[in-house]
C-alpha positions in Angstrom: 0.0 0.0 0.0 0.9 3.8 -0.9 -0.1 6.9 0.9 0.8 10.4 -0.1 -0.4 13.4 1.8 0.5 17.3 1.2 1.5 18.8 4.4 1.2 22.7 4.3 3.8 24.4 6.3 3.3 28.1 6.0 2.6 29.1 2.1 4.4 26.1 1.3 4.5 22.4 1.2 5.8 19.2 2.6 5.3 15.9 0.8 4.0 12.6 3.1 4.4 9.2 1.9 3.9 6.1 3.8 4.9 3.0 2.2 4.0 -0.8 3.5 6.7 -3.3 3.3 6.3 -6.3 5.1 4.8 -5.8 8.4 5.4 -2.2 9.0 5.5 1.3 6.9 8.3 3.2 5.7 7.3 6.5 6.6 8.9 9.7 5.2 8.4 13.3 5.3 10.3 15.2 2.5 10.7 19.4 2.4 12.9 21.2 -0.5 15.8 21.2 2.6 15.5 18.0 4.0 13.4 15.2 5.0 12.2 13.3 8.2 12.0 9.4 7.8 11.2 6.4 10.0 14.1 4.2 12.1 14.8 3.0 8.3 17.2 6.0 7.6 20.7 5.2 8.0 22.3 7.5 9.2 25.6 7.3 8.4 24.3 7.7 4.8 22.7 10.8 5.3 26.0 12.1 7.0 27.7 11.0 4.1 25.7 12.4 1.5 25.8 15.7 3.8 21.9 15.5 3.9 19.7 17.4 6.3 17.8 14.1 7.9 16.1 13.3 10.8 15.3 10.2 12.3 12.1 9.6 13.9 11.1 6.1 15.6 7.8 4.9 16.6 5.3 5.8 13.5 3.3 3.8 11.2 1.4 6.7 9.6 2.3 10.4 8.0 -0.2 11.4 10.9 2.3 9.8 13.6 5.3 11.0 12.2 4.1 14.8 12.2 3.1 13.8 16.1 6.0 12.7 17.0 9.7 14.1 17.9 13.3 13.8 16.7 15.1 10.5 17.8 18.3 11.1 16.2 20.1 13.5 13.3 22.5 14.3 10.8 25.2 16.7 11.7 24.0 18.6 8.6 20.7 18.9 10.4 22.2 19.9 13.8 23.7 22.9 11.9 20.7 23.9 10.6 18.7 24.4 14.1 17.4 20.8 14.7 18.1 18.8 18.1 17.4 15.5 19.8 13.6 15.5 21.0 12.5 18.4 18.8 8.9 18.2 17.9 8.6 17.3 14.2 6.3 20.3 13.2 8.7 22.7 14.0 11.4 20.7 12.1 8.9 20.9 9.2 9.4 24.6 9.4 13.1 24.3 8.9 13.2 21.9 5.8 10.2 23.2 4.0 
């Protein structure tokens, strides 16, 4: 199953999509600076590729994962403003 849902952050837009795998979603939440995306974001990728990611961990749903708070981060996201246990809709207004 596929879900896509438009998140409006200000006059602008986030993109949701929730994918199902196996047993559980791959959740994802993706702004023109950065994205937000489920315990399956490695992050030593997202350091690598110098990408503004945060890891969130406990969502099945686009709904969850803009309820929910940072678990973990790139350093590329650290310099832009974000921290551990940040709520997720104010780091929507940092990567929109």
């Amino acid at each position: 199953m596929l879900a896509f849902k438009k998140i409006k952050v200000g006059k602008k837009y986030i993109q949701g999509v929730a994918i199902t795998l196996l047993k559980h979603n791959l959740v994802l939440l993706r702004g023109s600076r950065g994205y937000i995306m489920c315990g399956y974001l490695d992050m030593a990728v997202a350091d690598r590729f110098r990408d503004i990611a945060v890891k969130i961990t406990g969502v099945n749903t686009i709904g969850d994962a803009i309820k929910s708070k940072v678990h973990s981060l790139s350093r590329a996201a650290s310099k832009a403003g974000i921290y551990k246990g940040q709520a997720v809709k104010k780091v929507l207004k940092i990567i929109v």
